[in-house]
N, C-alpha and C positions, 0 to 999 in steps of 0.2 A: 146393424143399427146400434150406435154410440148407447151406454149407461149414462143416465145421469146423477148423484148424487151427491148428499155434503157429509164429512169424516163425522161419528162414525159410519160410516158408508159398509153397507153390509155385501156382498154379490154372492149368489148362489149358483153356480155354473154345472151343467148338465148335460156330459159326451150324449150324441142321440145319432149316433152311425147305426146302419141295419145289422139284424142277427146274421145275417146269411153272408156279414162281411166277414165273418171270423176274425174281428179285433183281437190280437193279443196283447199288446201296449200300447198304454195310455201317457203321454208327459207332456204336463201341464205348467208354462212359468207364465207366472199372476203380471209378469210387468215391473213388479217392484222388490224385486229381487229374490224371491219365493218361488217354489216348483213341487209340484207333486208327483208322483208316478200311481197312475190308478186308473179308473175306467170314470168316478164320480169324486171329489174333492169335496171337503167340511163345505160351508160358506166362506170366504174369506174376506177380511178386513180391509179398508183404506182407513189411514187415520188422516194423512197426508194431502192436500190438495195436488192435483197432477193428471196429467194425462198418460195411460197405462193402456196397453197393447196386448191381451193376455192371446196365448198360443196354445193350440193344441194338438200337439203330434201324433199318428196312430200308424202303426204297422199291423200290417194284417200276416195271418200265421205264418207263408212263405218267408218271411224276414226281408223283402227287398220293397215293399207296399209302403211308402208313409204318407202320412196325409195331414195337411197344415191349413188349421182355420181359425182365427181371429175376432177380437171382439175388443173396441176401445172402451175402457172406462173412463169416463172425466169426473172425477173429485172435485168437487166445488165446495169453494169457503164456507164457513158455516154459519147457521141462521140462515138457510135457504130456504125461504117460500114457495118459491115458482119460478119454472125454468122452460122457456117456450123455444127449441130450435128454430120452430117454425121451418121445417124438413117438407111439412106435406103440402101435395100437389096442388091442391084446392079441400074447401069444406074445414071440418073443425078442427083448428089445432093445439094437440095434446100439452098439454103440463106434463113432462116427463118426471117431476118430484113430486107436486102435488095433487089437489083436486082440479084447478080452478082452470079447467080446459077453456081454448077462445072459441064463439063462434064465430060466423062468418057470412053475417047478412047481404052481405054485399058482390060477393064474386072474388074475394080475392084471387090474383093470380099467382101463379109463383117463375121463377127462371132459377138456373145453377149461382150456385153464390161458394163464397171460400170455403164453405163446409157444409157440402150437402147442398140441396135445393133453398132458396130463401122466397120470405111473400113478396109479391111486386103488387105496390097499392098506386092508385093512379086518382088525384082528385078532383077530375072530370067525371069519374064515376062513381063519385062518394066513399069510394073504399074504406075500409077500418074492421078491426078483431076486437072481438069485448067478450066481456065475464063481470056476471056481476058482482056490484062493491063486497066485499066481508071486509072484517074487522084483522082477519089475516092480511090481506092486498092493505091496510093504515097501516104500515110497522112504524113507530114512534108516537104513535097517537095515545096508547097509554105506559110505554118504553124509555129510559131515559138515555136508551143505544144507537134510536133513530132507526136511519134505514137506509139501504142502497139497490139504486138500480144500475143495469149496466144494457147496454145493445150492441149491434152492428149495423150499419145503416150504408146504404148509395144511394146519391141522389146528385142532377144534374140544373135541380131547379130551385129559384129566390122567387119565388112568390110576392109581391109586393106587402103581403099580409103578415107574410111568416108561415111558416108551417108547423102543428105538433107529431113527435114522433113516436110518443108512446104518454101514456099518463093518466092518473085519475080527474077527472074533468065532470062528473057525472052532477053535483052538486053544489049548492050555492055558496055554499059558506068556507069551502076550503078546496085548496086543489094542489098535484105536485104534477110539473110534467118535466121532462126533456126535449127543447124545441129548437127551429131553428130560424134565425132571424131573415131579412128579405138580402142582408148581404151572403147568406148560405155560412152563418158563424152558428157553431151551438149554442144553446142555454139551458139552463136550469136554474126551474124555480121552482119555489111553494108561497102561497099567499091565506090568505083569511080574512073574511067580510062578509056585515051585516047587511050591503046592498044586493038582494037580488035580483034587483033586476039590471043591473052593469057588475056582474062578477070578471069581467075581462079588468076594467079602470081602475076601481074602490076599492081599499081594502088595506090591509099589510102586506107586504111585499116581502120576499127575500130572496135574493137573486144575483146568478152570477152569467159570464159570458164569455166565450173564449173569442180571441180575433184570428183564429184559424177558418178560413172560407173552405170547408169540407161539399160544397156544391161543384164538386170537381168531376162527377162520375166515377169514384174510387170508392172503395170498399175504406170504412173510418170505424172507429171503436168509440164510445163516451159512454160513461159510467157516472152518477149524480149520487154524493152523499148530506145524508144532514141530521144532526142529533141535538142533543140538546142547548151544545154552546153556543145555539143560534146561527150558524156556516151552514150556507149551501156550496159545496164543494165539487167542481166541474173536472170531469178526468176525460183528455180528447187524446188517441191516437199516445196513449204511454208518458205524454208530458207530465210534470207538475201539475198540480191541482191548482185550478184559478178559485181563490173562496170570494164568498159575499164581503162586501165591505160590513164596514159594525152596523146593525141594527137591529129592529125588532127579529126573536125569532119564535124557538120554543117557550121562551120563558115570557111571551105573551101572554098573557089568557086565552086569545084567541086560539091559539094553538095548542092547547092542554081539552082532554076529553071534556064534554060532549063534543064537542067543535068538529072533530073527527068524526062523527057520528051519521056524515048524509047518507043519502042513497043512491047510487048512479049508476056510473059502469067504469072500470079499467080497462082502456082501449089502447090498442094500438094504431097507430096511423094515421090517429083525427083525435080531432078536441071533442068539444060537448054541446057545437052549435050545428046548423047545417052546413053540408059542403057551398062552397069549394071552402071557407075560412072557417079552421085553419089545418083543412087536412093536408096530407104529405102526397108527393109523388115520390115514388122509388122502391128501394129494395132494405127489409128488414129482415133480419136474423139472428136468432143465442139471443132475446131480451130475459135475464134475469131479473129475481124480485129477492132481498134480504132483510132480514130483520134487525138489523144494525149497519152501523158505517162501518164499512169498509175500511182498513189498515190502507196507506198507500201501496205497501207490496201488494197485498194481498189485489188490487187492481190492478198491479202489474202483472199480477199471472195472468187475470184473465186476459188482459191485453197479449200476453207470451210474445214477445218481441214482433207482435203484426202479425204472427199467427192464427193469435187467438183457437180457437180447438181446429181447425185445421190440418194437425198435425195427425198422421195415421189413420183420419176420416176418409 
């Protein structure tokens, strides 16, 4: 099972072969360039974002016995809130950095995806994961660093509605999601409004949209940043960032605390109405949550040339 964490990134690793195998050494290399010889090693550090392969070799007393077992760590950028592989088969899935596990009212499914198992949401059957709102799941609501999400998503279908594929949606007055239009192009947005009762129409808007049609049946990456210079900033599949044209953003009012302050849920799969608009059909996986915008490198790693953590998973 993958580590997940953001530098400093601590990992405590612990040989657990039986007494009656007569272990006599132990050698252990961390992945990033470090090795110990021993039967139990200190904790050891990631400062570095990366994906790290650590090994561990044991000969038992004859000298001809060795034995080789594995464990990826993935380093993630820092200012990480929550990081959901979304790995398990059904029921609720874990926060591997945080608290803010999803549950799973609905049935998700799951099928194999580039890394590990991924959820398969279908919006004939209302699908979607949620956890509810904190003030952790708002990064820029009282921050002037913003915040970023990033996923893995397939899907074969344009909805005539559109579809949401992950977001906070729970709430009248403010919302951020990553969505995808009826031509199967991504988006991201955030908005805020006093109308509640048409929170989809009213409101301030801030929003971008790539013309990449990812409703292809392929495995696609997007990651959404936005802080205070007003940009919502769209990253699909490793390109350049598509931003919002100039307009209203953070330096709203609307958008500066309490505003941030509703009640709802972070869901993945579906908005905050009833199905089928505007939940998703398809396959999600790796949805991160941070507490700042994202560097464009710094979403290029996670993109890793289409890998994404796929690599030694």
């Amino acid at each position: 099972m993958p580590l997940y964490g953001a530098p400093p990134f601590v990992v405590t690793f612990t040989e657990s072969s039986e007494p009656s195998e007569d272990i006599t050494y132990w050698a252990w290399d961390f992945g990033d360039g470090t090795t110990f010889e021993g039967q139990n090693p200190a904790p050891h550090l990631y400062n570095t974002p990366g994906v790290y392969t650590v090994t561990l070799n044991v000969a038992s007393a004859n000298g001809i016995d060795t034995f080789t077992d594995s464990v990826v760590v993935m380093v993630l950028p820092e200012g990480l809130v929550g990081y959901w592989p979304l790995t398990e088969r059904s029921g609720i899935r874990h926060d591997t950095f945080g608290v803010h596990n999803l549950s799973d009212p609905t049935g998700v499914g799951s099928e194999p995806g580039p890394a590990g198992l991924a959820a398969v949401f279908d919006r004939a059957d209302g699908n979607y994961l949620a956890t509810p709102m904190t003030d952790a799941l708002m990064p820029g609501a009282a921050s002037a660093i913003g915040a970023t999400w990033s996923l893995w998503f397939k899907t074969s279908d344009r909805p005539a509605f559109g579809q949401v594929l992950l977001g906070d949606l729970g709430g009248a007055t403010s919302a951020r999601a990553i969505s995808m239009s009826a031509l199967g192009t991504p988006r991201a947005w955030l908005y805020g409004t006093d109308h509640v009762d048409d929170p989809w129409n009213a409101g301030t808007w801030v929003a971008t949209e790539t013309a990449v049609d990812c409703a292809d049946g392929l495995w696609h990456f997007a990651a959404m940043t936005y802080d205070l210079d007003g940009k919502v900033r769209l990253y699909v599949d490793g390109a350049p960032p598509i931003v919002s044209p100039d307009g209203a953003g953070f330096a709203d009012p609307l958008w500066l605390p309490p505003r941030f302050a509703e009640i709802g849920e972070w869901r993945v799969g579906a908005g905050d109405v009833v199905p089928p608009v505007p939940y998703f059909t398809g396959s999600i996986q790796h949805v991160g949550l941070w507490n700042r915008a994202l560097t464009e490198q710094e979403i290029l790693s996670l993109w890793n040339g289409g890998s994404g953590f796929s690599l030694g998973v």
